[in-house]
C-alpha positions as CSV (number, residue, x, y, z in Angstrom):
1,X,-27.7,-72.5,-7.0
2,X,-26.1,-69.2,-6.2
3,X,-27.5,-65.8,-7.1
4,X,-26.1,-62.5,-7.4
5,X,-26.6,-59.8,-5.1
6,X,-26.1,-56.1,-5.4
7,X,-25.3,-53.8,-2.7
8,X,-25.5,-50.3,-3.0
9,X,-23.5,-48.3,-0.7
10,X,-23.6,-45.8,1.3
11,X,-21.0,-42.4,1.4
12,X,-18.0,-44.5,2.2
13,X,-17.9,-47.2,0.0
14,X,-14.7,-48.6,1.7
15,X,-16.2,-49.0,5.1
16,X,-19.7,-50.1,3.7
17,X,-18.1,-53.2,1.9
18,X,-15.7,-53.9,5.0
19,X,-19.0,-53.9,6.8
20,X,-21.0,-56.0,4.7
21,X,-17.6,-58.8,4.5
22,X,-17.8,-58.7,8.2
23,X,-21.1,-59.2,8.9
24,X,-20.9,-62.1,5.7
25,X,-18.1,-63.8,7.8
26,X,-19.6,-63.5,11.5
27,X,-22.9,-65.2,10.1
28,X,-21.0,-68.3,8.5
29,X,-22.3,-67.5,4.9
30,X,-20.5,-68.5,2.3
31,X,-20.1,-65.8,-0.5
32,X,-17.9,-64.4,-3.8
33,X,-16.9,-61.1,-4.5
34,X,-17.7,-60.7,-7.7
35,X,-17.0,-56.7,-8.1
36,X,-17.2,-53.5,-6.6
37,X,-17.2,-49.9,-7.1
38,X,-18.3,-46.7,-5.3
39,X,-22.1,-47.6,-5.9
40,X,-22.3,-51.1,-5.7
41,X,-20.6,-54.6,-4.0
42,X,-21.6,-57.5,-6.4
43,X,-21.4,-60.9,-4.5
44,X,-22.8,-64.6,-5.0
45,X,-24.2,-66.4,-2.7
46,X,-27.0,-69.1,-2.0
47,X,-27.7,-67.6,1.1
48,X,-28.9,-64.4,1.6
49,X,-31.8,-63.6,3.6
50,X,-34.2,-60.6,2.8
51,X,-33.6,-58.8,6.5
52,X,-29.8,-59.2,6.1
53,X,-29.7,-55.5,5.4
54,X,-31.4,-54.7,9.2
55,X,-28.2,-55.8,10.8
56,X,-25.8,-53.0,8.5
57,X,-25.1,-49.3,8.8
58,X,-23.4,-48.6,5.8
59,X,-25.4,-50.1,2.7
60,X,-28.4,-48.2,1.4
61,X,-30.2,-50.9,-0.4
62,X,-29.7,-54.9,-1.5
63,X,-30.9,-55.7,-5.0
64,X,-31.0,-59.6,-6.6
65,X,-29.8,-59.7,-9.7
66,X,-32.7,-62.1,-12.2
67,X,-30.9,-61.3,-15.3
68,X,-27.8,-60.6,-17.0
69,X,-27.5,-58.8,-20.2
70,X,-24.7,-58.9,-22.4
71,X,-24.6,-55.5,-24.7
72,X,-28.1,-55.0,-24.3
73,X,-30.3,-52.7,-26.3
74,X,-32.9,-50.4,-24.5
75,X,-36.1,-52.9,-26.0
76,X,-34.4,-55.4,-24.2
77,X,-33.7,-54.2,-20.8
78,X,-37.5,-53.0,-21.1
79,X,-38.5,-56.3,-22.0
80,X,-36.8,-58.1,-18.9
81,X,-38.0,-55.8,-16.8
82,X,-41.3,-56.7,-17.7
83,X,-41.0,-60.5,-17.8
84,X,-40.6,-59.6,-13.7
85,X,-43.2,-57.5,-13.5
86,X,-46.0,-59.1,-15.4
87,X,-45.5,-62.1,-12.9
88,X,-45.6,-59.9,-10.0
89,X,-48.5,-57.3,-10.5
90,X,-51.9,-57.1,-10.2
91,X,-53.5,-58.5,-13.2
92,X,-57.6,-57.1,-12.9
93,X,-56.6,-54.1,-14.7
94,X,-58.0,-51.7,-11.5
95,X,-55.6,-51.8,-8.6
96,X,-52.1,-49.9,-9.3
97,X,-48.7,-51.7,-9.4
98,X,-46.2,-48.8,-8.8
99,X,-42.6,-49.5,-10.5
100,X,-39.5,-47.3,-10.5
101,X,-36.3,-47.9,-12.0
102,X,-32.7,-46.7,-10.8
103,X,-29.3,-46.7,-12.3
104,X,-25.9,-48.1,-10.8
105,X,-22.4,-47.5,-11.9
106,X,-20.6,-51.2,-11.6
107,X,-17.7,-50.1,-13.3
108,X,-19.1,-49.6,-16.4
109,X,-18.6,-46.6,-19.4
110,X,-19.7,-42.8,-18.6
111,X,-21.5,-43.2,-22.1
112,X,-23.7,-46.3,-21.1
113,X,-24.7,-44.8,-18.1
114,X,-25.4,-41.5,-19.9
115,X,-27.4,-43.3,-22.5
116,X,-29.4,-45.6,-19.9
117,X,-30.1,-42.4,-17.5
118,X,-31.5,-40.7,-20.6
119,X,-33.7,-43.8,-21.9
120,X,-35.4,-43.9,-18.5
121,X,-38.3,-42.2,-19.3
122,X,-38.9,-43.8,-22.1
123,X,-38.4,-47.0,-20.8
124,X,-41.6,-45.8,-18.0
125,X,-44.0,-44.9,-20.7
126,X,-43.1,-48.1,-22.7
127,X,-43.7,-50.7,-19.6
128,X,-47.1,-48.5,-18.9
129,X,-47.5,-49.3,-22.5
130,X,-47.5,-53.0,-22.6
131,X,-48.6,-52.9,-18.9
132,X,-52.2,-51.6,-20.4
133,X,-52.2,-54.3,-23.1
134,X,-52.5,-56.8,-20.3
135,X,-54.3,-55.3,-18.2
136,X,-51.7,-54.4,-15.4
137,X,-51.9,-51.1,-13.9
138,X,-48.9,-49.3,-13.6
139,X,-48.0,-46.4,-12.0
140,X,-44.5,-45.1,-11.9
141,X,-42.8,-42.0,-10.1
142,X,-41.7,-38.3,-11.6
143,X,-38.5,-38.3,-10.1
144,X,-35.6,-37.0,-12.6
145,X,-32.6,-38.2,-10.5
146,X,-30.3,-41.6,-12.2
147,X,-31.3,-43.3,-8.9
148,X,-34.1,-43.6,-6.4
149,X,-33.5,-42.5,-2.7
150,X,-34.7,-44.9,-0.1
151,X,-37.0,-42.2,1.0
152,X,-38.4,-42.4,-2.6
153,X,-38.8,-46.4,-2.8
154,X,-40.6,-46.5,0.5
155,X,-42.8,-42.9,-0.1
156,X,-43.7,-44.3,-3.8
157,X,-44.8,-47.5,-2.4
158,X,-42.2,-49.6,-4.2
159,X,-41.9,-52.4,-2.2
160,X,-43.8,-55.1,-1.3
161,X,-46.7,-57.0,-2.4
162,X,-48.0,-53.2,-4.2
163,X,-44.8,-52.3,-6.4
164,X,-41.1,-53.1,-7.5
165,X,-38.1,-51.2,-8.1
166,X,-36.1,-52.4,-10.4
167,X,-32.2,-51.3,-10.6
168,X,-30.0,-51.6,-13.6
169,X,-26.4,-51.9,-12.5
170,X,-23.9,-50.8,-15.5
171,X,-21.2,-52.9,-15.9
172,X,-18.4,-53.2,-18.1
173,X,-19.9,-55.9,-20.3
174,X,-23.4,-55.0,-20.1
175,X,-26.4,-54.2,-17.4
176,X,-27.8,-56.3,-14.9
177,X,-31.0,-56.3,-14.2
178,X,-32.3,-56.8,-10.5
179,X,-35.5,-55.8,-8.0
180,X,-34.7,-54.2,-4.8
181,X,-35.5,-56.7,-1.7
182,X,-34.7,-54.2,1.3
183,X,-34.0,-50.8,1.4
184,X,-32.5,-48.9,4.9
185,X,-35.1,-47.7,7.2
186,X,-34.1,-44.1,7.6
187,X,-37.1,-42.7,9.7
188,X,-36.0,-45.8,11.9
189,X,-32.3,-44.4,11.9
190,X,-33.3,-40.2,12.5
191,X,-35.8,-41.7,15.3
192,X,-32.7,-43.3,17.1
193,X,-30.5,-40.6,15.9
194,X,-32.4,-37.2,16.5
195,X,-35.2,-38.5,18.9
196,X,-33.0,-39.5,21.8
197,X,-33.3,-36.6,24.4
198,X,-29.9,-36.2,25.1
199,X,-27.5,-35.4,22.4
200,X,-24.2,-33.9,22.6
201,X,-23.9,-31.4,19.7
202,X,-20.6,-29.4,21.1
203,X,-18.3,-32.2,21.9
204,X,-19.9,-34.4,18.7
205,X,-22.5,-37.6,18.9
206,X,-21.0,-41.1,16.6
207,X,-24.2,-40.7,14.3
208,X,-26.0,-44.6,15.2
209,X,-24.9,-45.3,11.4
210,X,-21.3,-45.7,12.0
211,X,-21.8,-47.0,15.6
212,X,-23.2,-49.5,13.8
213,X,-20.4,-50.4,11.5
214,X,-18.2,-49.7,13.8
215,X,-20.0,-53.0,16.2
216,X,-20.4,-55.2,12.5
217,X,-16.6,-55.0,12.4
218,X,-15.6,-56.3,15.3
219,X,-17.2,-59.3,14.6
220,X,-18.4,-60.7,17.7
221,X,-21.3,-62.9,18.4
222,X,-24.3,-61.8,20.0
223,X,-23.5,-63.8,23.4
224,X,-20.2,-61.7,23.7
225,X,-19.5,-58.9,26.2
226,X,-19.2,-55.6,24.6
227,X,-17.2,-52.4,25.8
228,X,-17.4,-49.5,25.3
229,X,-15.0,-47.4,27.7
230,X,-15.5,-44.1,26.2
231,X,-19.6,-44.8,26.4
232,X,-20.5,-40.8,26.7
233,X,-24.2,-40.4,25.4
234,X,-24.1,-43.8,24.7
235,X,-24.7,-44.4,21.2
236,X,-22.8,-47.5,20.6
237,X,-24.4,-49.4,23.7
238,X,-28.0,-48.6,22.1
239,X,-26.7,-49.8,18.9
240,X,-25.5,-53.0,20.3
241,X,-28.8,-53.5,22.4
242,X,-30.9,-53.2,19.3
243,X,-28.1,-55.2,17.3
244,X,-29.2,-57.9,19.8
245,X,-26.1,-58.2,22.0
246,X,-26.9,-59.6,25.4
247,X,-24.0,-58.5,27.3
248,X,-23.0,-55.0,26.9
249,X,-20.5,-52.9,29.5
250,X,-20.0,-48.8,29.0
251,X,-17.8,-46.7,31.3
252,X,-16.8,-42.9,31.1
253,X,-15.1,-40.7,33.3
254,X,-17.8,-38.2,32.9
255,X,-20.5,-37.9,35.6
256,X,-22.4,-35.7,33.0
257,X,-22.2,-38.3,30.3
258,X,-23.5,-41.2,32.8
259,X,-26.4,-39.6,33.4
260,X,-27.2,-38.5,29.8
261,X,-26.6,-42.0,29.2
262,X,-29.5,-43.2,31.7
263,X,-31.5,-40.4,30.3
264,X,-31.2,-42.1,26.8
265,X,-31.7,-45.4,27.5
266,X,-34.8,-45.0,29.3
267,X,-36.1,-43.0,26.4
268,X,-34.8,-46.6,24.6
269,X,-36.8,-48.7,26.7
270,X,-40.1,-46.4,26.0
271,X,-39.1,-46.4,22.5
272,X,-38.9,-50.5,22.4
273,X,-41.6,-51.5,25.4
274,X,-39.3,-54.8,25.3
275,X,-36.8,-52.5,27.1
276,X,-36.9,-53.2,31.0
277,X,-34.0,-50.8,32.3
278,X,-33.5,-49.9,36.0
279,X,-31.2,-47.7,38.2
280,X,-29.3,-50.4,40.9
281,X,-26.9,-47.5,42.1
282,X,-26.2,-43.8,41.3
283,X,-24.5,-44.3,37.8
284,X,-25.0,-48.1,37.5
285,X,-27.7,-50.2,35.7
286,X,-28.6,-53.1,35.3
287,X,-30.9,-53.9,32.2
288,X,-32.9,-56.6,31.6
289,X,-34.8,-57.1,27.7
290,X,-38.0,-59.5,28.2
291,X,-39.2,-61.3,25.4
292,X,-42.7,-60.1,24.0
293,X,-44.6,-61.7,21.8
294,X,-43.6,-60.2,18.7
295,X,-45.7,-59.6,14.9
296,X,-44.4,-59.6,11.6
297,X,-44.6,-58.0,8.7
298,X,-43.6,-58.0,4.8
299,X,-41.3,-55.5,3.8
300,X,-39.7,-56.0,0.2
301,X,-39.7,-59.6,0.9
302,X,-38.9,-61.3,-2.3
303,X,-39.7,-64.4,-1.3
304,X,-43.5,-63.9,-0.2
305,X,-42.3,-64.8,3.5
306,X,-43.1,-62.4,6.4
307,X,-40.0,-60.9,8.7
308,X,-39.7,-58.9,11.7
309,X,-39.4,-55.3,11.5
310,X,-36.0,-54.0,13.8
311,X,-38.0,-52.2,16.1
312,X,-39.5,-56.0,16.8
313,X,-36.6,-57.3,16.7
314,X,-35.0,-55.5,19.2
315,X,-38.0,-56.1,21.6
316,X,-37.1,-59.9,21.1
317,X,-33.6,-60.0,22.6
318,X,-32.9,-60.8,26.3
319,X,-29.6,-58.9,27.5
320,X,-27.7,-57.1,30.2
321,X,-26.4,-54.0,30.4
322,X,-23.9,-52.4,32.9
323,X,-22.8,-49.1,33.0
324,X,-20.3,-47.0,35.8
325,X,-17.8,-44.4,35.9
326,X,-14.5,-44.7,35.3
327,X,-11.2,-43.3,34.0
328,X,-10.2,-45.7,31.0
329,X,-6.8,-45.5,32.5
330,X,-8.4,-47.6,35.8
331,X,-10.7,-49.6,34.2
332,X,-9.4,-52.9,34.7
333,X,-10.3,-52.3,38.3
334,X,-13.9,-51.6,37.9
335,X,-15.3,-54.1,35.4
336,X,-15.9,-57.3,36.7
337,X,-15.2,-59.4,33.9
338,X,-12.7,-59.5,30.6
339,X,-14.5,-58.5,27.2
340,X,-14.8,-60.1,24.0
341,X,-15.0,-56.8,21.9
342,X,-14.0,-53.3,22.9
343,X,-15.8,-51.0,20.3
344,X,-15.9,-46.6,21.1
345,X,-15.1,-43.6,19.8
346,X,-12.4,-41.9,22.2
347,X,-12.1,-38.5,23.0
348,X,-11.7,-36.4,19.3
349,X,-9.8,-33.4,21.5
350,X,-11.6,-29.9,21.8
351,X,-14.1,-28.8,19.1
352,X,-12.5,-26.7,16.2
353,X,-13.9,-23.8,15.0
354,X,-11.0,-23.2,12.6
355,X,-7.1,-24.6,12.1
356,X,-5.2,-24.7,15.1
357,X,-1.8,-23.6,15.2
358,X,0.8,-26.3,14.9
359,X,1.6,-25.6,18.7
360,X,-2.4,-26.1,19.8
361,X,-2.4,-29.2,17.6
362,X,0.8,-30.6,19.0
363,X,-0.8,-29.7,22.6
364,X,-3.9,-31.4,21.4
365,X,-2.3,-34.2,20.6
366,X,0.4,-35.0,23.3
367,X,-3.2,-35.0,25.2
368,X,-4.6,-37.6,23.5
369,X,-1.4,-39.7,22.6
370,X,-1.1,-39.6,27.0
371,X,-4.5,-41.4,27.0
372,X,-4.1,-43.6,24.1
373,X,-1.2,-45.0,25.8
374,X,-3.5,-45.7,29.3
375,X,-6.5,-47.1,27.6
376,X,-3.9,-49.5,25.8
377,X,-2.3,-50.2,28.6
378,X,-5.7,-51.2,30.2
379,X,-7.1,-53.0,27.1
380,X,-4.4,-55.6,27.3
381,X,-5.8,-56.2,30.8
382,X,-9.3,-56.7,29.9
383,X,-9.6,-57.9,26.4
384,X,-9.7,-61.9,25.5
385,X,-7.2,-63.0,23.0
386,X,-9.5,-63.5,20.7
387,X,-11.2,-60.5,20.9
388,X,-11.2,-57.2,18.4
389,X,-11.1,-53.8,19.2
390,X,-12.4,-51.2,16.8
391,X,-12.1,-47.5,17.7
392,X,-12.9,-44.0,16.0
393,X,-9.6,-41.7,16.7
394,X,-9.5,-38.1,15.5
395,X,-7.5,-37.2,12.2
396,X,-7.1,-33.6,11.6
397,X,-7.1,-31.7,8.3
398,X,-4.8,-29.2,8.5
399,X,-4.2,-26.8,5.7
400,X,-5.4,-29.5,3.5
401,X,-3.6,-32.5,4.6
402,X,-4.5,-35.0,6.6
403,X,-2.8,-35.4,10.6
404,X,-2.7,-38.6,11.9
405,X,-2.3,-40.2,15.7
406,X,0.9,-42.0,15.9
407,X,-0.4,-45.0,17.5
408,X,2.3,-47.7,16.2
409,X,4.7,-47.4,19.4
410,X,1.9,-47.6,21.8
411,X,-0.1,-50.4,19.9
412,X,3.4,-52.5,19.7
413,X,4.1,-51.9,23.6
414,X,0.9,-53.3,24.0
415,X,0.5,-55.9,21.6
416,X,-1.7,-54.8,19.5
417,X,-1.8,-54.5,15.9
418,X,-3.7,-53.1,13.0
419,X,-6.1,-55.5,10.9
420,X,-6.3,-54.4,7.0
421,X,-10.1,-55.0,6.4
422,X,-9.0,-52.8,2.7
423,X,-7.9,-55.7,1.6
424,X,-9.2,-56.4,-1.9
425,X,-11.2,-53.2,-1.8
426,X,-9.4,-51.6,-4.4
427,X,-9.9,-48.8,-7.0
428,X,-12.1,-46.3,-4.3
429,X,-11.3,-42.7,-3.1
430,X,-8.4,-42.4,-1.7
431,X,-10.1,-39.8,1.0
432,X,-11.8,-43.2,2.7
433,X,-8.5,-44.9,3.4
434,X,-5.4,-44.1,5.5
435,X,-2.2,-45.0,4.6
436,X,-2.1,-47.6,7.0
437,X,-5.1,-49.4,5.6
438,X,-7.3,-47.7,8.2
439,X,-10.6,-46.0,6.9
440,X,-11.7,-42.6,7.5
441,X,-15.2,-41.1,8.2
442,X,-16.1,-37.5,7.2
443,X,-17.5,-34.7,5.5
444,X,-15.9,-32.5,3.0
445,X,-16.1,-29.3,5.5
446,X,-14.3,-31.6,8.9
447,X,-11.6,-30.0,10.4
448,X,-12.0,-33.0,12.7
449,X,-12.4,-36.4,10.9
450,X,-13.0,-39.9,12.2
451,X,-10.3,-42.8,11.7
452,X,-12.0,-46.0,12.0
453,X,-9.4,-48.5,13.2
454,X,-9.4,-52.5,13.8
455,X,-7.2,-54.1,16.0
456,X,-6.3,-57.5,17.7
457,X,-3.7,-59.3,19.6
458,X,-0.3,-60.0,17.8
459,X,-0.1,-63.5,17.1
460,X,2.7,-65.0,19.0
């Protein structure tokens, strides 16, 4: 029987459910859309494992859906809620169950969700209520916000065996009513993010969120050779090693960033002791990931069934890793075999401070348009047929409009073209897609944003 699953999404909606699809896809399981909106992707499916959210970057939390509602009154969302609950908790009247309840726009009315957000504290003290009459212990949190952060869930002890957090998704029928099964580790993320000892804050460091993604939509299998010619820190090959890829490849032209790149990766191997990474030359290693015995542990596991946290995980993968230095525009040359997926951020151009004029932007671009057209060049050389390359390119915001790359000529030349992953996502900010059904990745104060782009062969 399939259930319904709720997704709640990170900043860009677009590129979280593009994400999610891919990762759907790559794994084989079969799945509905059932709705979307800036909060939430609603899909069916009969199979849907609890640590399916380890492998994304871009959703904040998975909820399953236990009951629908049609025009529902307050008493009655209580009263489901509680059904849940009173088969969950602790029943001795002395240990605490710790609940918390968050509210999702799914398309549905500005009034409903007004009304709801306003009824929450009521609907706290009246669980507590009933909880007392049975003797359940309940505690909940004394947070005012319409939804829990995932710093919240895990800090009020929400998950697990010990408590439940319970969403209400607001539709335009009615509510649905569903406990939270995972939520995103981000003390996991800022330790990958902000604990690595090399980090390049003046030219800009792909945050290990998007790396992610940006890997999830090139939808490769774990046994494929990954690329990453623009590697610099190297983000995107850490990303891939803890995603579990076994064969992963990074080049730059930079001396510097090759070495920063060591530096972080041998900080990844203390990090995750299954990590064995040594030097073979100056600038190139060769890593090998041993298999430990690994542990488990429950984590909002719905089903009562223990799972692996991602640091274990990751310590549980065999791979390879090569890196050495190279100009993208000689690569073919240097790597020693073709790759399956070729997934990197390129060079963004110099940091802004402010606008440029339109001649240092036309400079600035000329620039990058000169290596665009090598790294193509080079791609077509060393990607399989099959394979996908996804690639963050720089889009400036100049006096309040959005500059793009021309990148049609050179992609055509080299026989490439543009996948529309926005397909069926429709209805979001228009800020997170490109006219050419690329998405973009920013903040509101960017001079420089990021335009995630997914390309592969033209079909001949």
């Amino acid at each position: 029987m399939e259930k319904k699953y709720a997704f709640v999404l990170g900043n860009n909606a677009a590129l979280s459910i593009a994400e999610v699809m891919s990762v759907l896809k790559k794994k084989r399981i079969k799945f509905e859309l059932s709705d979307h909106s800036k909060e939430i992707l609603l899909i069916s499916s009969d199979k849907l494992d609890d640590d399916f959210l380890d492998g994304l970057g871009g959703t904040i939390k998975i909820v399953k859906i236990f009951s629908e509602l049609n025009s529902p009154s307050i008493d009655g969302i209580t009263e489901a809620m509680f059904d849940k609950l009173s088969n969950e908790a602790y029943t001795d009247g002395k240990r605490k169950y710790h609940f918390g309840i968050s509210i999702y726009d799914l398309n549905g009315s500005n009034r409903k969700i007004r009304l709801f957000s306003w009824s929450v504290r009521k609907m706290y003290l009246s669980l507590k209520k009933e909880g007392k009459k049975q003797q359940i212990n309940l505690a909940y949190p004394n947070i005012k916000e319409r939804s829990l952060s995932s710093a919240s869930v895990i800090k009020n002890k929400l998950l697990g065996d010990d408590g439940a957090e319970f969403s209400l998704i607001v539709t335009k029928d009615g509510v649905l009513v569903g406990k939270t099964i995972a939520v995103q580790d981000i003390d996991y993320f800022s330790q990958i993010d902000f604990g690595r000892p090399v980090r390049d804050t003046v030219s800009g460091t792909t945050p290990p969120k998007l790396a992610m993604i940006m890997i999830n939509l090139a939808e490769a299998s774990e046994d494929a050779v990954l690329l990453d010619p623009f590697c610099g820190s190297g983000t995107f090959l850490q990303q891939a090693l803890l995603g579990g890829y076994k064969q992963v490849y990074g080049s730059d032209i930079s001396e510097k960033a090759m070495a920063d790149t060591e530096q972080n990766l041998d900080w990844l191997k203390n990090k995750f002791p299954g990590l064995d990474i040594g030097v073979e030359t100056k600038h190139v290693i060769l890593a090998t990931l041993r298999r430990p015995e690994s542990k488990s542990l429950v984590v909002g596991n719905d089903s009562g069934q223990a799972r692996m946290t991602q640091e274990e995980r990751a310590s549980s993968i065999s791979s390879n890793i090569k890196l050495f230095i190279s100009d993208v525009a000689e690569i073919s040359k240097k790597i020693d075999r073709k790759a399956d997926a070729i997934v990197t951020e390129t060079y963004l151009g110099p940091p802004l401070k402010k606008e440029p004029s339109e001649t240092e932007l036309k400079k600035t671009i000329d620039l990058l348009i000169s290596i665009y057209g090598s790294a193509f060049r080079e791609f077509n050389k060393i990607l399989n047929k099959n394979g996908r390359i996804v690639l963050a390119i720089p889009v400036f915001r100049i006096r309040n409009r959005n500059v793009y790359i021309l990148l049609e000529n050179i992609l055509e030349r080299n026989g490439f073209k543009i996948i529309d992953l926005s397909e069926g996502i429709e209805g979001l900010s228009k800020e997170q897609k490109s006219p050419r059904n690329t998405f973009i990745y920013s903040r509101p104060d960017q001079l420089v944003r990021r335009e995630i782009v997914v390309l592969e062969y033209i079909k001949k």
